[in-house]
PLY file of the C-alpha trace (Angstrom):
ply
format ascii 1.0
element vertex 325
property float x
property float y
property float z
element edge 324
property int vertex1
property int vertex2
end_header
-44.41 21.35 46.18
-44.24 22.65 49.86
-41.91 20.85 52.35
-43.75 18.53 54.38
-43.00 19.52 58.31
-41.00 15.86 58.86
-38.53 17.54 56.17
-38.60 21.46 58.11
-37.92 19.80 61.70
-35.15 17.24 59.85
-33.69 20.55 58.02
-33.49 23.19 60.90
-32.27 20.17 63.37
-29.56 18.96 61.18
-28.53 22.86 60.34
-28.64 24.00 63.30
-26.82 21.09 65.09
-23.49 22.42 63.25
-23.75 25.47 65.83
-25.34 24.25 68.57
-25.10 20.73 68.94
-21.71 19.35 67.87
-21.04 15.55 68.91
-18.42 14.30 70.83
-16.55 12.87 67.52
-12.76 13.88 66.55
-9.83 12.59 64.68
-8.47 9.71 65.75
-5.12 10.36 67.65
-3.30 7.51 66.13
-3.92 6.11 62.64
-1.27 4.18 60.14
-1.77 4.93 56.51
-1.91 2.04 54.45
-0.14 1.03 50.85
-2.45 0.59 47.66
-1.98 -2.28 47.06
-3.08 -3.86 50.50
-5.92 -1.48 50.97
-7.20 -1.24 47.41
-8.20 -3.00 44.21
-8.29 -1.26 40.43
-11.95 -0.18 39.80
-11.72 0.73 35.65
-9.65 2.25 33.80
-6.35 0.11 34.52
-4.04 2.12 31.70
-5.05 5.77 33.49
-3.72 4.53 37.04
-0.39 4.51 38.12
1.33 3.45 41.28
3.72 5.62 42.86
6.22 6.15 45.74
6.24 2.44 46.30
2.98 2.14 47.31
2.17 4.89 49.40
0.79 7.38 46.43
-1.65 6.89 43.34
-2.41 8.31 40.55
-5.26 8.53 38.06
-6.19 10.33 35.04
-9.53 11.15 32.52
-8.84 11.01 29.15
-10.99 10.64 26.32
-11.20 7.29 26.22
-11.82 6.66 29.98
-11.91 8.42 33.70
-10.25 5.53 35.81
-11.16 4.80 39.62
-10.33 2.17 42.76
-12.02 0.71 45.61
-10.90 -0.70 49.06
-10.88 -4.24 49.62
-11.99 -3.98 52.69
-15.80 -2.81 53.69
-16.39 -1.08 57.07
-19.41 -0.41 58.84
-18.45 2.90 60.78
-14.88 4.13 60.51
-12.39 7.14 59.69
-11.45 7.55 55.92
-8.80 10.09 55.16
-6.17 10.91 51.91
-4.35 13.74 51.00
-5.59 14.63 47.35
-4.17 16.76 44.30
-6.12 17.44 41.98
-6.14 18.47 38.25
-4.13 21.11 37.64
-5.20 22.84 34.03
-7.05 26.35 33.03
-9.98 24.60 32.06
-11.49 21.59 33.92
-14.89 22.02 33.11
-17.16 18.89 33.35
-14.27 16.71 35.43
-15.57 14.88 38.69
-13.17 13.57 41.02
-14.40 12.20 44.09
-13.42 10.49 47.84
-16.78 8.42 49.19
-18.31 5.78 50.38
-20.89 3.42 49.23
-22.79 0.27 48.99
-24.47 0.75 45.76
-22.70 -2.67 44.33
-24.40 -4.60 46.67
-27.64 -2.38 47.76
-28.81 -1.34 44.59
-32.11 0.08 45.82
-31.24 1.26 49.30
-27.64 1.69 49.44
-25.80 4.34 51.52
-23.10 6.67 51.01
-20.87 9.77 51.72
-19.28 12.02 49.27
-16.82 14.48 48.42
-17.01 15.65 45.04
-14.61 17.78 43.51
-16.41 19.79 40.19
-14.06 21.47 37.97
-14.22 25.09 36.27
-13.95 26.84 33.49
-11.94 29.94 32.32
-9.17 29.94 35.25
-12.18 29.59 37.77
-12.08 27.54 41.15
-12.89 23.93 41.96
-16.19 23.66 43.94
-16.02 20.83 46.87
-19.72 19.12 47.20
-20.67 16.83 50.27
-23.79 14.58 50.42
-25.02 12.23 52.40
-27.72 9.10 51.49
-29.19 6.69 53.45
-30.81 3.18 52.22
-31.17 4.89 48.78
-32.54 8.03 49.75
-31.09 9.96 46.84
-34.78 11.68 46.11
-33.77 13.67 49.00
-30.34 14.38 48.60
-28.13 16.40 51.19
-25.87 18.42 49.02
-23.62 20.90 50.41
-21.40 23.17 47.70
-17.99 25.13 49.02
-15.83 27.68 47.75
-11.82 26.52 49.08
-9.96 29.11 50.63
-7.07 27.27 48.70
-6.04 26.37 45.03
-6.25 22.13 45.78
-4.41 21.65 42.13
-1.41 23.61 43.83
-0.80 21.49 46.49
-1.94 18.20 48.49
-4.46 18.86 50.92
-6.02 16.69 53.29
-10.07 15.04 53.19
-11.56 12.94 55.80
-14.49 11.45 57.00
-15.50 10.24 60.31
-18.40 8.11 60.38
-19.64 6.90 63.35
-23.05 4.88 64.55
-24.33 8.40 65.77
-22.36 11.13 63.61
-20.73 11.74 60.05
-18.15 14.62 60.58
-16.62 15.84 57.06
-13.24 17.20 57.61
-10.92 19.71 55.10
-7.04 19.77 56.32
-8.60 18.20 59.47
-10.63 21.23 60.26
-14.26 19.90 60.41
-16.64 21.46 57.88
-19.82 19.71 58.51
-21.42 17.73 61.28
-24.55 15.35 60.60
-26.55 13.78 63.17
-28.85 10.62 63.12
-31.98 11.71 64.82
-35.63 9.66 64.61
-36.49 11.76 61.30
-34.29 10.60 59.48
-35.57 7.13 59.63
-33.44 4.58 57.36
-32.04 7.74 55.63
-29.31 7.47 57.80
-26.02 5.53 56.31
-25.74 2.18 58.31
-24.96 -0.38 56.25
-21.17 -1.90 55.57
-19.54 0.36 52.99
-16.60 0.45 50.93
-14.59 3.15 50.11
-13.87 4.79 46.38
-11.77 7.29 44.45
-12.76 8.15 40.80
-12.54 10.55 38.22
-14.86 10.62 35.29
-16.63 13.26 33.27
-19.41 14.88 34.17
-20.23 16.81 31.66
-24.02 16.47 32.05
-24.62 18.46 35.40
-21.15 19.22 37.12
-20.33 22.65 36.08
-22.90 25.20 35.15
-25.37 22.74 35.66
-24.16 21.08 31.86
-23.82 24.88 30.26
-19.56 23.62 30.76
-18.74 20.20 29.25
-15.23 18.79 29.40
-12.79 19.50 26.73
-10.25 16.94 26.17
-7.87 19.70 24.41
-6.82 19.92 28.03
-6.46 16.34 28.50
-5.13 13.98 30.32
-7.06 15.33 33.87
-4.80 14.09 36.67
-5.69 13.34 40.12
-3.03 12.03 43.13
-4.01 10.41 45.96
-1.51 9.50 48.92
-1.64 9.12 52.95
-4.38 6.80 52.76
-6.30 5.97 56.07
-8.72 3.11 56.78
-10.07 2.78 60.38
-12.50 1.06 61.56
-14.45 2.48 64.87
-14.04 -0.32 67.20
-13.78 0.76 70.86
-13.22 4.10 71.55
-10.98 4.79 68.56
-13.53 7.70 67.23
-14.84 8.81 70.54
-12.49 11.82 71.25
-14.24 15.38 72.03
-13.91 18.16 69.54
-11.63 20.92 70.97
-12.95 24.75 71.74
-10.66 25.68 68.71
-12.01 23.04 66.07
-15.57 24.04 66.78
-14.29 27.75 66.37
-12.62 26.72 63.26
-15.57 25.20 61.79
-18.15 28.04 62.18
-15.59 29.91 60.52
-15.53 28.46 57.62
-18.89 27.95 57.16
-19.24 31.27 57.80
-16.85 32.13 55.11
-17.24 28.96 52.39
-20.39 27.52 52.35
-22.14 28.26 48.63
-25.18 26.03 48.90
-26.65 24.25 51.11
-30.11 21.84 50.42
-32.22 23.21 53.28
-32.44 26.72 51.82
-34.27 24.39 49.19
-36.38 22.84 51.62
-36.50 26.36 53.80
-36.02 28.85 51.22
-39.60 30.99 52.48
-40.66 34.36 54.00
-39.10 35.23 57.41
-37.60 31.97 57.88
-34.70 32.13 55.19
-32.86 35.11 57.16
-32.57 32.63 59.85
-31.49 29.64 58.00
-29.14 31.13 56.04
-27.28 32.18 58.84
-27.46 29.25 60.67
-26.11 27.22 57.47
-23.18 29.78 57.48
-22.19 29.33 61.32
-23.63 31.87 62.97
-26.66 31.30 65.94
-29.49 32.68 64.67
-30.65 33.78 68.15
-27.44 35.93 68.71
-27.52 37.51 64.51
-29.79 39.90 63.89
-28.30 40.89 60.90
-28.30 38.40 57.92
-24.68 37.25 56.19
-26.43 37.14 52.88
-28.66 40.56 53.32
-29.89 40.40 49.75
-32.81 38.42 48.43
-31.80 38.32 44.81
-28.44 37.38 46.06
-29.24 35.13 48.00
-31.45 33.11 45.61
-29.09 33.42 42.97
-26.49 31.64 45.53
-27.90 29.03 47.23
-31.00 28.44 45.09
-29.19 28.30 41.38
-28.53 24.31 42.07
-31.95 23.63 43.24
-32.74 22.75 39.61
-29.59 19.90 39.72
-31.18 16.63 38.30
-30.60 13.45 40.35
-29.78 11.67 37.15
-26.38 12.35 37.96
-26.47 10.46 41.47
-28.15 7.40 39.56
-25.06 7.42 36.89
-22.56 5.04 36.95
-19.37 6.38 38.13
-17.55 3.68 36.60
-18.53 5.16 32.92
-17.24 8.18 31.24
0 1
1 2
2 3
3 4
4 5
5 6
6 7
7 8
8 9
9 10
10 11
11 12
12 13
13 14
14 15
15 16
16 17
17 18
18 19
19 20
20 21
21 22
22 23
23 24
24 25
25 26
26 27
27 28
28 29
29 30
30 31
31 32
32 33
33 34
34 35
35 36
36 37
37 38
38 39
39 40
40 41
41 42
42 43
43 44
44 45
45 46
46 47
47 48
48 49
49 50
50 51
51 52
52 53
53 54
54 55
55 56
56 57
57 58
58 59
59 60
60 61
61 62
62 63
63 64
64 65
65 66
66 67
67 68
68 69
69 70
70 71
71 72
72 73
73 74
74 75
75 76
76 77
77 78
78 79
79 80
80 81
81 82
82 83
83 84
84 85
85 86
86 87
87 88
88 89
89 90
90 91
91 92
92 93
93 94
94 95
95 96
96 97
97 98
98 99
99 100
100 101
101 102
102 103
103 104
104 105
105 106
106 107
107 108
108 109
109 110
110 111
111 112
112 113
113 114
114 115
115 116
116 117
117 118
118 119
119 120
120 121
121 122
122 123
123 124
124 125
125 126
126 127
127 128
128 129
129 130
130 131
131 132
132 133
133 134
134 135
135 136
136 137
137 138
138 139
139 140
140 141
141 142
142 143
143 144
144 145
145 146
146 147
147 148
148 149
149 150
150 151
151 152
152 153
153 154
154 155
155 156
156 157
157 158
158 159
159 160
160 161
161 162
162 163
163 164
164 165
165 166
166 167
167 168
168 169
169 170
170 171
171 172
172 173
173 174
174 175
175 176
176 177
177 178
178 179
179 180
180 181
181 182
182 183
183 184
184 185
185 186
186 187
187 188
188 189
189 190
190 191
191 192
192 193
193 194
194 195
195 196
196 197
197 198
198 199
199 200
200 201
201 202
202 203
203 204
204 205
205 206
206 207
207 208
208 209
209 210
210 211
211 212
212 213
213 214
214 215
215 216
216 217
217 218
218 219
219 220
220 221
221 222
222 223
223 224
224 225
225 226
226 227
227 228
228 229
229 230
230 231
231 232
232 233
233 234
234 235
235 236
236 237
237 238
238 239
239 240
240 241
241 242
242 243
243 244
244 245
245 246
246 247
247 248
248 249
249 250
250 251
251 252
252 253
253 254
254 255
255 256
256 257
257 258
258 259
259 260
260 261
261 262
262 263
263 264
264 265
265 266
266 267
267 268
268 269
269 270
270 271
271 272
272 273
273 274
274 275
275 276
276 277
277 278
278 279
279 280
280 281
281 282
282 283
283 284
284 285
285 286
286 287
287 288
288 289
289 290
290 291
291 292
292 293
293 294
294 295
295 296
296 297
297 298
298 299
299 300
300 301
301 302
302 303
303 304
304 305
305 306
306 307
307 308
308 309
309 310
310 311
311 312
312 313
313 314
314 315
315 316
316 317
317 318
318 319
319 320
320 321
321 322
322 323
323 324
């Protein structure tokens, strides 16, 4: 079914505000990382989580009797969210989900809001692929997902995830170098997150879509999958706490890795027609399409076979209970 032009202007305005539009929306200078225990409750899976460095790490594990996951105590309606994050280290991780986000869904069940990062393991000594999204008042029909290669091995060492989410902006952040910028503009409507969320860590199996699109299932011959979580930050956007101006250099630093990471992004979905995808696809990668004449991705059949293979992706797997395994 074609696009309907609400979803074209939504698409090219939210794509093209990464390049040409970036908010005035940084890190906070000054945050305090917080213990487990005073931020966060046990989700499931009690026996696969274990408390370490008095407090100030975690860590959980999938088995094959259950992924485990934990939840703040605390729900925020616009704030920064940060932790540094290890994840799984083994050959074979196919089918393993560990995630960072926020959400509502316990207490909106048919309009709730939230922001992800999704971690989707690999098979055959591949590469972790990092996945973003973005709902608003249940919008998952119209999911946001964005898909990135890492120009690190994150089972190696800690690295760093945040989110800044503001009443105007959600800024995702790698090693605080921001990655993607979203913008709440009058399309958008309620799709927009707005509502008081909490915040989650999990790990579960995914065998059904996460790797391959469910051609790679999880095998527990590798098992226990173990994720670490530590430097845990909780802020809250009161005053002018997230209000600081993005520097020449981070803006610099995030059209380069767009330019260099992104794998798939939804509005080559939505956009993915005649003249126009040249365009889009560089604009998703970083570059202004009114200065790049030449395209990053050159070749239609590689391109398609990019950014289109997860076009297919079921939303069953957004409806799923992340608490089950």
């Amino acid at each position: 079914m074609a696009a309907s032009f609400k979803e074209l202007i939504l698409c090219l305005f939210c794509i093209t505000s990464v390049v040409l539009f970036i908010p005035a929306y940084s890190l906070p200078k000054k945050f305090t990382t917080s213990y487990f225990d005073e931020a966060f409750s046990r989700l499931y899976g009690d026996q696969n989580l274990i408390v370490l460095k008095e407090g100030k790490s975690v860590r959980i594990s999938l088995d094959e009797h259950t992924g485990c996951g934990f939840k703040s105590r605390s729900t925020y309606q616009y704030a920064f969210f940060s932790a540094s994050v290890k994840l799984p280290a083994a050959n074979y991780t196919a089918g393993v989900v560990v995630t960072f986000y926020t959400s509502n869904g316990d207490v909106y069940k048919d309009s709730h809001d939230e922001l992800d990062f999704e971690f989707l393991g690999h098979a055959n000594n591949g590469s972790w692929v990092l996945q973003t999204n973005l709902y608003g008042n249940g919008s998952i029909g119209r999911g946001r997902e964005e898909r990135y290669s890492l120009p690190f091995d994150p089972s190696e060492n800690f690295h760093n995830y945040s989110i800044l989410w503001t009443e105007k902006t959600t800024v995702f952040y790698v090693d605080y170098v921001p990655i993607r910028v979203t913008q709440k503009v009058e399309a958008m409507a309620g799709d927009y997150p707005s509502k008081p969320m909490s915040l989650y860590a999990t790990i579960w199996d995914g065998s059904d879509w996460a790797t391959g699109g469910s051609k790679y299932k999880v095998d527990y011959t590798y098992a226990p999958f173990v994720s670490q979580y530590s430097n845990f930050v909780l802020q809250a956007c009161s005053n002018s706490d997230c209000d600081d101006s993005l520097t020449t250099e981070e803006r610099n630093k995030m059209k380069e890795f767009r330019s260099k990471y992104v794998t798939y992004s939804y509005c080559v979905d939505i956009l993915y027609m005649g003249g126009a995808r040249t365009a889009v696809l560089n604009v998703i990668a970083g570059a202004s399409a009114a200065t790049t004449s030449k395209p990053l991705w050159p070749n239609a059949k590689e391109s398609k076979s990019k950014y289109v293979a997860y076009s297919g992706m079921k939303t069953k797997h957004l409806l799923r209970d992340r608490r089950t395994t």
